[in-house]
N, C-alpha and C positions, 0 to 999 in steps of 0.2 A: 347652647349645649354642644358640647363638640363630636366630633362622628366618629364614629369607635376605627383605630385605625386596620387598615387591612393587610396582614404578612405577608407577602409576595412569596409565591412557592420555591423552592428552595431542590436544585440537585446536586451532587456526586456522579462526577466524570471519571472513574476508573480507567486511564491510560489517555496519555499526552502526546499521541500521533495524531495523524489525520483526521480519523471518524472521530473522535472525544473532541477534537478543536473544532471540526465543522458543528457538530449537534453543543457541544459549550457556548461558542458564537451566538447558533440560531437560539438558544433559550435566553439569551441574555436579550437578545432583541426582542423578545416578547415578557420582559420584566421578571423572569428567574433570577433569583443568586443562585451561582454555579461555581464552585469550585473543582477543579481537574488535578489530581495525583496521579502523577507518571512514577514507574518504577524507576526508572535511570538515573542516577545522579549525576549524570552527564548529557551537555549539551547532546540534541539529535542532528544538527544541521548536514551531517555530513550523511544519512543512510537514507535508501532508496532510489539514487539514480533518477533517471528519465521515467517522464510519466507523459503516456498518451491524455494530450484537455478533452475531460469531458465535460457536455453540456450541463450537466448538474453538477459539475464545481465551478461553471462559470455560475452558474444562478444561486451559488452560495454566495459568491462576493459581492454579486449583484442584490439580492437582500439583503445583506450587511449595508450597504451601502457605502462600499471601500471609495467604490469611485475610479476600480481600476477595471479597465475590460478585457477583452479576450488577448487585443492584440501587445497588451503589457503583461501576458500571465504567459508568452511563450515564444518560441521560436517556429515558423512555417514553415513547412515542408512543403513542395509544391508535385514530385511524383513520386509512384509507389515503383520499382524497382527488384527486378530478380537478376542474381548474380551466378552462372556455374561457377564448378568449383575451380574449371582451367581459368575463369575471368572475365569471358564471353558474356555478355547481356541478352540472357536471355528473355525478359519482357520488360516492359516500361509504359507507365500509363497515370496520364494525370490524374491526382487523387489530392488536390491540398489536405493540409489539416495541419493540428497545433500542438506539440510538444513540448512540455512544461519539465519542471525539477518539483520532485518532491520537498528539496528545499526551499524552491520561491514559496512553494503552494503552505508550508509549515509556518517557516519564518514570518508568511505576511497574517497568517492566522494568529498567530502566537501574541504577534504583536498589537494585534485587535482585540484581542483577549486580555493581555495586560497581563504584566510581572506577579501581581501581587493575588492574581486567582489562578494562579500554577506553581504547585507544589512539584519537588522532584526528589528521590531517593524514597519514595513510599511504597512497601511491597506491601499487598491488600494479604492478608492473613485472614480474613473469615467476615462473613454478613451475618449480621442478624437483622430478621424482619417486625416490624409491628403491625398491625392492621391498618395505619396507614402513614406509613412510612419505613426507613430501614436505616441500619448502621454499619457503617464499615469499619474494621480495625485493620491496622497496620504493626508491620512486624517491629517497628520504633515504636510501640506500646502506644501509638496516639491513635483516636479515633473520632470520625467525624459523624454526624446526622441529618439526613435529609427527606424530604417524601418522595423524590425518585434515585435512585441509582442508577446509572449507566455505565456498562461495558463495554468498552472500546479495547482493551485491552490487546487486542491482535489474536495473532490464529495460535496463538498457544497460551490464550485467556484463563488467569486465573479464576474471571468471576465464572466461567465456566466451567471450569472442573470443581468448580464450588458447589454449584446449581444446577449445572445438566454434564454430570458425571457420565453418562450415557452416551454422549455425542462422542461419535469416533473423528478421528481425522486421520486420512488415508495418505501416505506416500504415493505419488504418482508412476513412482521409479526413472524418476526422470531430476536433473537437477539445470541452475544456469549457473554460468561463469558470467560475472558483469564486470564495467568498467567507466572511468570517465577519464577524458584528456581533453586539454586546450585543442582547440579547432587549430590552433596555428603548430601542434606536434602532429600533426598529419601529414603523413607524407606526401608527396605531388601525386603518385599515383591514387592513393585514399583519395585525396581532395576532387579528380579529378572523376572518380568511379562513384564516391560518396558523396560528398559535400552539397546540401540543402535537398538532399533527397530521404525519404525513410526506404530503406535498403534490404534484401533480404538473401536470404544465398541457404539453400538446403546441399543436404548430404544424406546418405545413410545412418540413421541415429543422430543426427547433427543439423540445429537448425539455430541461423545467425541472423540479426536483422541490428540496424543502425541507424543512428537519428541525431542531429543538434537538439541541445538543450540549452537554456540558459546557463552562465557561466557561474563566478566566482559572485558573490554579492549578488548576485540576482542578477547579472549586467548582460541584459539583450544585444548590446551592438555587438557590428560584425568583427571578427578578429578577438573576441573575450569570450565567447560562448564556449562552451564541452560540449565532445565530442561523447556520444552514450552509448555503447554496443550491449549487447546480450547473446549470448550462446548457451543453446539447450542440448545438453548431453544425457545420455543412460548411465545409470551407475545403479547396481544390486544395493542391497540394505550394507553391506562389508564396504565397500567403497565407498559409499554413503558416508557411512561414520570417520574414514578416514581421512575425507576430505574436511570433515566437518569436525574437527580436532585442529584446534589452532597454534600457533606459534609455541605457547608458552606449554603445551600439551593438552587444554582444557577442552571439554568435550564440549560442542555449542549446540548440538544437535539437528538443528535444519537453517542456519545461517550465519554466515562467517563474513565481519565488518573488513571495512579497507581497514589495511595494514594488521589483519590477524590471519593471513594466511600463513600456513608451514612454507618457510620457503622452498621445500621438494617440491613444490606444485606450479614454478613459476616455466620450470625447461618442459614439464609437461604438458601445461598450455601450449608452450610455444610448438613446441612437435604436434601434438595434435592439431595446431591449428593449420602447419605447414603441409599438413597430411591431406587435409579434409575443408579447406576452406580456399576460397578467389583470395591475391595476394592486398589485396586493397583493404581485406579485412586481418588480414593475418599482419599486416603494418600496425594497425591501430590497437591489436591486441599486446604484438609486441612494445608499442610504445605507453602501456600501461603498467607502471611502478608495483599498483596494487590494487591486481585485481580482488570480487567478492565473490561469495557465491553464495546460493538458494537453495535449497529443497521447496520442487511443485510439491505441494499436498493439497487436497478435496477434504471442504468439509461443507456442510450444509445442515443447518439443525434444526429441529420437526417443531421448536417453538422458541421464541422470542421473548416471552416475557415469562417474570415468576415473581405474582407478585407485583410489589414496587420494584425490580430490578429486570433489567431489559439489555442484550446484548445486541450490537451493534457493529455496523463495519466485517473486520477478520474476524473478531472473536465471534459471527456468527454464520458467516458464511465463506468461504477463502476463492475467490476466485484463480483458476489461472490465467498467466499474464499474459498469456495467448489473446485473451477478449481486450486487453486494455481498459477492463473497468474497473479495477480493484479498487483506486478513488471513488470512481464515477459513483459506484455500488455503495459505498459509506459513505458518500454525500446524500443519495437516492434515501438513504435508510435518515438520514439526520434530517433532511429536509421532511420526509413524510411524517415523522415523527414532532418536527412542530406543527406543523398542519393540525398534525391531529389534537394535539394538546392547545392550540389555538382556538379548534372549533369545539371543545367540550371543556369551557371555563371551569374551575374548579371540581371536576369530576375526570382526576386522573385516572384511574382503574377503568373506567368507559372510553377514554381515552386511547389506552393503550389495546384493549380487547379490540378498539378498531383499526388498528394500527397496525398489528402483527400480522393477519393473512393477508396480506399483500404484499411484508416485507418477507417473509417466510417462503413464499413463493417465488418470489425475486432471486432469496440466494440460492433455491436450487435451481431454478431455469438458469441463469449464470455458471453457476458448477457446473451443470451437466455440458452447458455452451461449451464451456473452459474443455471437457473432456472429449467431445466432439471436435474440436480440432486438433486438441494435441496428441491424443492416442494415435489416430492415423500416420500424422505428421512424422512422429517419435518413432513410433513402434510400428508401421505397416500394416494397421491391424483396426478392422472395426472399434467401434470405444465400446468402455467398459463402465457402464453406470451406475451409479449407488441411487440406493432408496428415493 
């Protein structure tokens, strides 16, 4: 007689960044089909910059079992460094660590993940749930069905203002200017202030820090890697938006890719960095074609799950880049989440009720970290907490 066969559970990865590839990976390792819809119909390889390695996206590749480890996922930094703004060093103190690209850490997921279980141009239009499962539609009239749903979708998450309509997300009042360049467009001075160090240089309203990243293709050797800066500036809600108005005039609202800057914004980088920065950093800025830029915003959301559908990574908590966990944090969330769905076999719904007060807690003690440093830093002034 033969043995009734048994379906392997089945999810819907709502967005094709980081947290949706890390928790897409980890379910396929425990025998889910998983299919991931990204909204973009365009490659991502080029967005996000430098990313500080944290320990929980080494322990994602390491259950995957890539077979790659820390010292092939980054470039090392051997001291931490302060710079004034005349040029002077003002402290330095050994601190290793390991600086990664958001594109090695994508591209190598992607590529574990496989072509043919990532869809792209798909904008999620509306869930519906069943009692045990749920459905997603897309605005290309197609729609898929699974028993869990995941949102990844980032800090300005559809599946969220789908489901927790309620969740605010706060402007910080503060923005970055970022950038990347070949390690070999640095100037002798950069090289010699900068180079294999993570860097930092405050000001009045104004705080720069800088790191190697791995280069073009992934490629660690020396002489091929980028160069990755970050500068945090104050801008009102009206400068805000003006910066965040792109080339072609299109309003982006809290994030402008390389090469959609207005080009008015290139001589006033360069002045303000002339103004307000040590000249080692003010090299590297100027040697930057096309720069991007961010809007900080806080968010932190009172619950994680609704249902079969479960937000994840940005779309549930936003750190700022202050902490360098905004990875770490949607690995943290993906990992605990197969755990949990590992240790209560076929009883997702128990699953995830144990699953959420710990990840729910996590993103506000991170946001509120994130605002614990940068309020001070930014604005001279105690922080300012949310809920």
């Amino acid at each position: 007689m033969n043995s009734p066969v048994v379906k392997s559970p089945r999810a819907i990865v709502v967005g094709g960044s980081l947290g949706g590839l890390f928790s897409a990976n980890l379910l396929r390792q425990l025998g889910w089909e998983v299919d991931v819809y990204e909204r973009s119909a365009h490659q991502l390889d080029s967005r996000g910059g430098g990313l500080v390695l944290q320990p929980e996206v080494v322990e994602v590749f390491q259950r995957l079992g890539t077979g790659i480890d820390r010292d092939q996922l980054g470039v090392r930094s051997e001291n931490r460094l302060v710079i004034n703004p005349d040029g002077q060093l003002a402290s330095k103190y050994y601190a290793p660590q390991t600086q990664t690209s958001w594109a090695l850490v994508y591209s190598t997921l992607r590529q574990w993940l496989g072509a043919e279980r990532y869809h792209q141009g798909k904008s999620l239009s509306r869930i519906e749930q069943q009692p045990d499962g749920v459905t997603a539609f897309f605005d290309d009239g197609s729609s898929d069905s699974a028993d869990l749903l995941i949102g990844a979708d980032g800090g300005n998450s559809m599946v969220r203002q789908l489901l927790w309509p309620e969740a605010e997300v706060h402007y910080a009042g503060y923005f970055v200017w970022r950038g990347l360049i070949p390690e070999t467009a640095m100037s002798p001075l950069a090289k010699k202030m900068l180079h294999g160090d993570f860097a930092f240089a405050n000001n009045t309203g104004s705080h720069a820090l800088g790191y190697l990243v791995p280069g073009l293709k992934n490629d660690l050797r020396e002489g091929h890697r980028l160069y990755n800066w970050v500068w945090y500036r104050l801008a009102d809600d009206a400068l805000l938006a003006d910066i965040m108005t792109d080339v072609n005039g299109r309003q982006r609202g809290y994030f402008i890719p390389e090469g959609k800057l207005a080009p008015k914004w290139l001589p006033h980088i360069h002045a303000e960095a002339e103004a307000m920065l040590p000249q080692a950093f003010v090299d590297v800025i100027k040697a930057t074609p096309e720069p991007f830029a961010q809007a900080i915003r806080d968010l932190a959301v009172d619950s994680m799950v609704s249902g079969r559908v479960v937000l994840l990574g940005d779309a549930a908590a936003i750190p700022r880049p202050h902490t360098g966990y905004g990875s770490g944090k949607a690995a943290a969330n993906a990992l605990a989440l197969a755990d949990a769905l590992e240790s209560y076999p076929g009883d997702i719904d128990l699953a995830l009720a144990r699953w959420q007060p710990g990840q729910v807690s996590l993103g506000k003690s991170v946001m509120n970290y994130g605002i614990d440093l940068g309020d001070p830093l930014m604005f001279n002034r105690p922080a300012r907490r949310y809920g």
